[in-house]
KEZA-294433 format. One record per residue (C-alpha): residue number from 1; chain; z, x, y. Coordinates in steps of 0.25 Angstrom, whole numbers, plus 5000, padded with zeros to 4 digits. Layout:
residues N
SITE    nr   kette     pz     px     py
SITE   NUM       A      Z      X      Y
...
END
This chain:
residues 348
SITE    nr   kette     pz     px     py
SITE     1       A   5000   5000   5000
SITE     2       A   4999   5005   5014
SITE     3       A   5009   5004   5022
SITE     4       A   5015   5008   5037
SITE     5       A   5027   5016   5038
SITE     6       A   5037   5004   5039
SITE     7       A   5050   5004   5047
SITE     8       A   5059   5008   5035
SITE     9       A   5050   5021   5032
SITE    10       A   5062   5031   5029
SITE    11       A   5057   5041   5041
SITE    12       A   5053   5038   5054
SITE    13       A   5039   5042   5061
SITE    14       A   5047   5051   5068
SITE    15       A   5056   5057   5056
SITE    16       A   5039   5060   5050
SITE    17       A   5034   5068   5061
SITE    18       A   5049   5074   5062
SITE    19       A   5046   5080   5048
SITE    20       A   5034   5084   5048
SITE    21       A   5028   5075   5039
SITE    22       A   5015   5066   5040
SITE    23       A   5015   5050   5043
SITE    24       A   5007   5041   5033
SITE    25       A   4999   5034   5040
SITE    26       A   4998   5019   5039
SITE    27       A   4988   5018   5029
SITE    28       A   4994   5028   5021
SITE    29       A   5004   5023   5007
SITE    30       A   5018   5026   5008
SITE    31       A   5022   5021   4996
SITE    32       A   5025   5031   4986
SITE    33       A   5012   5030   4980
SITE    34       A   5008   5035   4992
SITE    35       A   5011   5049   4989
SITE    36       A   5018   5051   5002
SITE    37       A   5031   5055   4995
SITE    38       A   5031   5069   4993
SITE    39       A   5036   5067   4980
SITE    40       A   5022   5067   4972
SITE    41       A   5014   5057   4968
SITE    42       A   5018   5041   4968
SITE    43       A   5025   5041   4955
SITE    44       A   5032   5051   4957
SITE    45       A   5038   5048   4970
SITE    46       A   5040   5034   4966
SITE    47       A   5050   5039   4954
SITE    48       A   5056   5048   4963
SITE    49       A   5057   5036   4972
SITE    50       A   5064   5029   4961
SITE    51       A   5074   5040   4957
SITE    52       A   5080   5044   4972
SITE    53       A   5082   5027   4971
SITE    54       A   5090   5029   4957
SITE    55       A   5097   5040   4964
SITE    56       A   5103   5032   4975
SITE    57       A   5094   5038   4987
SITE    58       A   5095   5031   5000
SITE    59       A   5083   5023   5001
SITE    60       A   5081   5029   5016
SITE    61       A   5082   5043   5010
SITE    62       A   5070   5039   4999
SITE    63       A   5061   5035   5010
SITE    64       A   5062   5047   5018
SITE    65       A   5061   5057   5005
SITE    66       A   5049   5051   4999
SITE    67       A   5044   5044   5013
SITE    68       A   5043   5030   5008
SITE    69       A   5047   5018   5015
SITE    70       A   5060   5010   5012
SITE    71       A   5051   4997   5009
SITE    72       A   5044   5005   4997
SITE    73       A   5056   5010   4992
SITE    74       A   5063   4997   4992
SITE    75       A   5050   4993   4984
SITE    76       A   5051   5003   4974
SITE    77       A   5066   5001   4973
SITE    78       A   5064   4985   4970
SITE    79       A   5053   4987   4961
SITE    80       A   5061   4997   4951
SITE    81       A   5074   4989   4953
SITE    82       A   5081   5001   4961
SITE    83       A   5093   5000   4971
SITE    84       A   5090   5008   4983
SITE    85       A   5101   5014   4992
SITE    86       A   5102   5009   5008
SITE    87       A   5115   5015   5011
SITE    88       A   5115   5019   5026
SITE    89       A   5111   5032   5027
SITE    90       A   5121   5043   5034
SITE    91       A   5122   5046   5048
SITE    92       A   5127   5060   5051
SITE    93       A   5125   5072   5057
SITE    94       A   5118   5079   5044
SITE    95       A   5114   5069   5036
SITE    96       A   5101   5068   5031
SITE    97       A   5091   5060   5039
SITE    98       A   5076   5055   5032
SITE    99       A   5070   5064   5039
SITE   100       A   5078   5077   5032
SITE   101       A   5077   5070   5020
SITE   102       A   5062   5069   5022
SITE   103       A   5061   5084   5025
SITE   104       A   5069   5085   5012
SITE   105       A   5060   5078   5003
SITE   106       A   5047   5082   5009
SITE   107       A   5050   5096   5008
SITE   108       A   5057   5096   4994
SITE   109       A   5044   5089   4990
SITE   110       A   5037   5100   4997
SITE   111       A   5045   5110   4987
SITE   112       A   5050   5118   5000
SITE   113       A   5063   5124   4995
SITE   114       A   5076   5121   4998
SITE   115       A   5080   5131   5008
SITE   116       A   5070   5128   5016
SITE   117       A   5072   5114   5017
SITE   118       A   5087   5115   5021
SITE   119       A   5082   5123   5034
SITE   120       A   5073   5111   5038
SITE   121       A   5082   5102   5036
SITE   122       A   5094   5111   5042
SITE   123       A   5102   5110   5030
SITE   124       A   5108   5117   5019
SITE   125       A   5101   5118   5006
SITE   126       A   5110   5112   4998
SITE   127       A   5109   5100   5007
SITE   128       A   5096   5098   5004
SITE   129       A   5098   5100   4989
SITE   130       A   5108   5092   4989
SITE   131       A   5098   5079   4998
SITE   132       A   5086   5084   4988
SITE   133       A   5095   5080   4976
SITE   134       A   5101   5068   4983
SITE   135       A   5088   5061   4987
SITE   136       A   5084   5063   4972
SITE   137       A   5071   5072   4976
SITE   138       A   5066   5078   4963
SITE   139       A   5071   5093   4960
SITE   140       A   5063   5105   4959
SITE   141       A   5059   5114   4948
SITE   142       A   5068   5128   4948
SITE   143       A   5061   5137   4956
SITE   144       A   5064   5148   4945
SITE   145       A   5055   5140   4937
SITE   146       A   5042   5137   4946
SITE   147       A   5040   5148   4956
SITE   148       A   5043   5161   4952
SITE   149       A   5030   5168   4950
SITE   150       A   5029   5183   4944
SITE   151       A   5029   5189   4958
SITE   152       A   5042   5183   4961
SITE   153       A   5048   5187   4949
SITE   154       A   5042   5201   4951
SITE   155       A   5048   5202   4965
SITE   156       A   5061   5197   4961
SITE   157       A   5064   5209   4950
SITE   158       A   5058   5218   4959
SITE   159       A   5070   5214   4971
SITE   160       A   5080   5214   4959
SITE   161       A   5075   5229   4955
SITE   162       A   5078   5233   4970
SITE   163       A   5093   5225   4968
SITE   164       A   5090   5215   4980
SITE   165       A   5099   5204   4981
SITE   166       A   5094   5189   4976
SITE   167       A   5098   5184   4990
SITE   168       A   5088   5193   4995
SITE   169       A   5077   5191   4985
SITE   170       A   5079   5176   4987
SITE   171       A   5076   5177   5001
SITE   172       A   5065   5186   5000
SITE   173       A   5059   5176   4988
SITE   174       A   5061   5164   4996
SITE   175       A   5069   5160   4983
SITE   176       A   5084   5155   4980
SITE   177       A   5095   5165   4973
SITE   178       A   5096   5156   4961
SITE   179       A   5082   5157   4958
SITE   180       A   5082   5172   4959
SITE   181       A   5093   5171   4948
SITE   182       A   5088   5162   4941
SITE   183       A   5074   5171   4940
SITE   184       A   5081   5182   4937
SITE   185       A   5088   5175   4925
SITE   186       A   5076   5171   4919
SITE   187       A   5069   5185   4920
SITE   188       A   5081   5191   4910
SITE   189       A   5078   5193   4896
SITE   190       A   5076   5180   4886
SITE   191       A   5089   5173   4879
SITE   192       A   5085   5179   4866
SITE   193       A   5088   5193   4872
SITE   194       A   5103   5189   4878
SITE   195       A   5104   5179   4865
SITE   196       A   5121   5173   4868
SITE   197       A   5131   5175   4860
SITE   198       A   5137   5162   4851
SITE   199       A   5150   5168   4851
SITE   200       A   5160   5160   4861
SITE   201       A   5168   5174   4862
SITE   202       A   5157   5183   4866
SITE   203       A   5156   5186   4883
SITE   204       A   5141   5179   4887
SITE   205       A   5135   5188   4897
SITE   206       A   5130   5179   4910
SITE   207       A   5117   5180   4907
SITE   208       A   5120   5173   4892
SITE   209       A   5130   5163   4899
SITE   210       A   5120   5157   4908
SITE   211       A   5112   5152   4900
SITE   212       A   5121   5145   4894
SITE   213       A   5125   5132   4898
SITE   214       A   5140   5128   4904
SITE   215       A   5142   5119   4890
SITE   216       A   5136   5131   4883
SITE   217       A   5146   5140   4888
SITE   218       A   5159   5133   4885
SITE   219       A   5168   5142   4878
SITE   220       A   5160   5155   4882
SITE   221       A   5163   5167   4892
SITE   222       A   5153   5175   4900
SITE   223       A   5151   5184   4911
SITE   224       A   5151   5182   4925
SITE   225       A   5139   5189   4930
SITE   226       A   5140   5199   4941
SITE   227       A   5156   5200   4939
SITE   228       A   5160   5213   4944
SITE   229       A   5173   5212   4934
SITE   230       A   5166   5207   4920
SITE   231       A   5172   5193   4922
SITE   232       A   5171   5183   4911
SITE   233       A   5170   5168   4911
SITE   234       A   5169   5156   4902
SITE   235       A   5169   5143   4899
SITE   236       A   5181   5134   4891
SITE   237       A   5176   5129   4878
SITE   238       A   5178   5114   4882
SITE   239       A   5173   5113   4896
SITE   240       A   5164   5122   4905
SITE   241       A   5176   5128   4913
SITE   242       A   5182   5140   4914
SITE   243       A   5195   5144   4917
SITE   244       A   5197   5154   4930
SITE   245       A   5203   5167   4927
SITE   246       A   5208   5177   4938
SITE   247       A   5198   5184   4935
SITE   248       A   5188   5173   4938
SITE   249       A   5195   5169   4949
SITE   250       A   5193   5184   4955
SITE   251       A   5179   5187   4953
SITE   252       A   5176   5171   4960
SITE   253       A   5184   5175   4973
SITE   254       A   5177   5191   4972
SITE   255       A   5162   5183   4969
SITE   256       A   5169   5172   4981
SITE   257       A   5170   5184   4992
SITE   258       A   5159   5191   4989
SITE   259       A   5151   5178   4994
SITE   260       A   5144   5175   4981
SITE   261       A   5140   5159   4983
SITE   262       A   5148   5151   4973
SITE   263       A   5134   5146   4965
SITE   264       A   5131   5161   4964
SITE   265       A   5147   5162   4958
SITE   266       A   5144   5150   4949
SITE   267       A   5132   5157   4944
SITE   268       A   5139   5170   4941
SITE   269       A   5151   5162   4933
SITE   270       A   5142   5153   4928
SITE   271       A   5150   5143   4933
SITE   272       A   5148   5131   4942
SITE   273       A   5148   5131   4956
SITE   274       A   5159   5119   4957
SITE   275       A   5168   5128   4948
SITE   276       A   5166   5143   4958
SITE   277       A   5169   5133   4970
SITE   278       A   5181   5127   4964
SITE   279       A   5186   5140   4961
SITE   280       A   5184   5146   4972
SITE   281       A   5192   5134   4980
SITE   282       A   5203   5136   4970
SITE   283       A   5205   5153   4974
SITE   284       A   5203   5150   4989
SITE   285       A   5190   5158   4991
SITE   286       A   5187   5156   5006
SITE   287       A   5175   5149   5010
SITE   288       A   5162   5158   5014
SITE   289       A   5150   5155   5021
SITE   290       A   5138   5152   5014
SITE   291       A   5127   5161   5021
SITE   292       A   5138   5173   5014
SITE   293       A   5138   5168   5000
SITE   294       A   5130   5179   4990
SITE   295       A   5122   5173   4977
SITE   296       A   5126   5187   4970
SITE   297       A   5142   5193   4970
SITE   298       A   5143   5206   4974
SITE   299       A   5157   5211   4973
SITE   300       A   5157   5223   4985
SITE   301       A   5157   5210   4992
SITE   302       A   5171   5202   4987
SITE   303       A   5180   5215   4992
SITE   304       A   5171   5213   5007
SITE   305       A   5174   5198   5010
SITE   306       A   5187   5198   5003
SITE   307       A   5192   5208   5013
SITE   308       A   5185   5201   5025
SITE   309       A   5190   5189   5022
SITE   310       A   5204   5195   5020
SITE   311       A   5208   5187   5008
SITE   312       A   5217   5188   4996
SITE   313       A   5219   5186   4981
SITE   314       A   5233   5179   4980
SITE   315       A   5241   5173   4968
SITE   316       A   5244   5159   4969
SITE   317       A   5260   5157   4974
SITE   318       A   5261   5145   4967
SITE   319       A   5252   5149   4954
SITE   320       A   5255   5162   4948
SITE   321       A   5241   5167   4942
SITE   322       A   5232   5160   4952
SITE   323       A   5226   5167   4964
SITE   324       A   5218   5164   4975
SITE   325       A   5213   5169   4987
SITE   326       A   5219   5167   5001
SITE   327       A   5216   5175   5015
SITE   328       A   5226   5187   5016
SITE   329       A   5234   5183   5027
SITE   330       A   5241   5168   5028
SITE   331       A   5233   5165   5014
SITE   332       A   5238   5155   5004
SITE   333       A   5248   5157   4994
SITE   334       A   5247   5146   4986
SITE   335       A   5235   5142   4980
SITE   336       A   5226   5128   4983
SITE   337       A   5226   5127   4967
SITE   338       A   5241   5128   4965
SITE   339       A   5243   5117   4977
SITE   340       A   5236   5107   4971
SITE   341       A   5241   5110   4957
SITE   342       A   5256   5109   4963
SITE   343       A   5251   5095   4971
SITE   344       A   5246   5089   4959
SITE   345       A   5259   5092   4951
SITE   346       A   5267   5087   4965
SITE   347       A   5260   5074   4960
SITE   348       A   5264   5073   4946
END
């Protein structure tokens, strides 16, 4: 059918030329048969249609991330039997508008990266990961699976032979860390090679380890990598958790001053992120900023900050065994851990 843009379009003539992007004229389809959405052809944008519905999307935020109106929408919506979502939409300082959702969709279709996008929109990248996956927009493939050609791969050994940091070859590459990690891991040797041992008693090396699964390693120990002291971990045989040495503890706070970010931590342990940041709550590491935090650990670095930031390890007053760290002068003697533990036995 060929329609005008009608009142309840999702973005206004305005909001169009703002971003960049061309009008359709009156003669032209908006429907998505249309092919207007920059979400492929008609099928496909109608079942992407149908699954941002089933996810609860805002019907104002549907019509500006596939550029349909609200009329066809309702349409669609009554033809497959599916409740849409009118709530009002927010109405503060940094919330998203239709346009920045519109930017977000056209250049997420566009296969533009995520960094990129966060500096159009003024806004941090896990801001926009967190709106892509929100609005239900369709995921990516990895992009250690579809881009890498034998000239990256060729200049990625060749600054790894020179000892250049991944930070560094990320930004010259135009690529993420994680990538680079997960590149490198995939150029090591086959399983066959570093075949892993059945014997719940034996060490796993990392390597062996993380290619296990967190059910698969129940009841197993491995190595940290990159632990300056040997450290070994594991799991409980019933649940994937581990119980905190001091030695744990320790080796978190020196990776926590020397700025390693805590998903680079996590990596390392082989532990969630969720688990390093409760941790780290629990010892009383200081906050850092995040233009500071570090992919890799480098220990030179834990005795630098520790000392700039004049703190100390200190033994709970109220838990003998337990330490935590506290600023050297007027710092806490009792630990936030043995606080609540004592307020919760008040309440008994």
């Amino acid at each position: 059918m060929s329609v005008a843009l009608h009142p309840s379009f999702a973005l206004s003539t305005q909001a169009y030329l703002a971003s960049g992007m061309q009008l359709p004229s009156k003669d032209q389809d908006t429907s998505p048969s249309s092919g207007l959405s920059p979400f492929g052809p008609a099928l496909q944008a109608r079942s992407l249609l149908k699954k941002m519905i089933v996810h609860g999307v805002n019907v104002a935020h549907i019509a500006a991330a596939l550029f349909i109106s609200r009329l066809e929408i309702e349409a669609i919506a009554r033809e497959e039997g599916l409740p849409l979502k009118r709530t009002p939409l927010r109405n503060s300082p940094r919330a998203w508008s239709l346009l920045d959702i519109s930017r977000l969709s056209r250049a997420w279709a566009e296969g533009e990266d995520l960094p990129a996008i966060a500096k159009r929109l003024d806004r941090t990248v896990m801001a926009v990961r967190k709106k892509r996956a929100a609005l239900g927009l369709p995921a990516r493939e990895r992009y250690a699976e579809v881009v890498w050609t034998d000239a990256d791969v060729a200049t990625l050994l060749a600054h790894r032979e020179r000892r250049i940091g991944l930070q560094r070859i990320a930004k010259q590459m135009g690529r993420s860390v994680r990538s680079l990690q997960r590149k490198l891991i995939s150029l090591q040797p086959p399983a066959e090679s570093v075949a892993i041992p059945a014997d719940p008693s034996v060490v796993l090396t990392w390597e062996q380890a993380s290619r296990l699964t967190p059910e698969e390693r129940r009841g197993r120990r491995w190595q940290v990598r990159n632990s300056p002291t040997g450290l070994v971990i594991g799991f409980s045989r019933n649940a994937c958790t581990t119980r905190w040495s001091v030695e744990m503890q320790h080796e978190l706070a020196m990776r926590h001053f020397a700025h390693q970010s805590p998903d680079a931590v996590a990596e390392d342990f082989l532990l969630t992120d969720r688990t390093i940041v409760s941790q780290s709550g629990w010892l009383h590491l200081p906050r850092r900023s995040k233009k500071d935090m570090r992919n890799t650990f480098d220990p030179d670095l834990y005795e630098v900050y520790l000392k700039k930031m004049d703190y100390v390890r200190r033994e709970c007053l109220g838990k003998a065994g337990f330490y935590f760290w506290t600023t050297r002068r007027n710092g806490r003697r009792i630990s936030r851990l043995h606080q609540q533990t004592a307020v919760m036995r008040s309440g008994d």
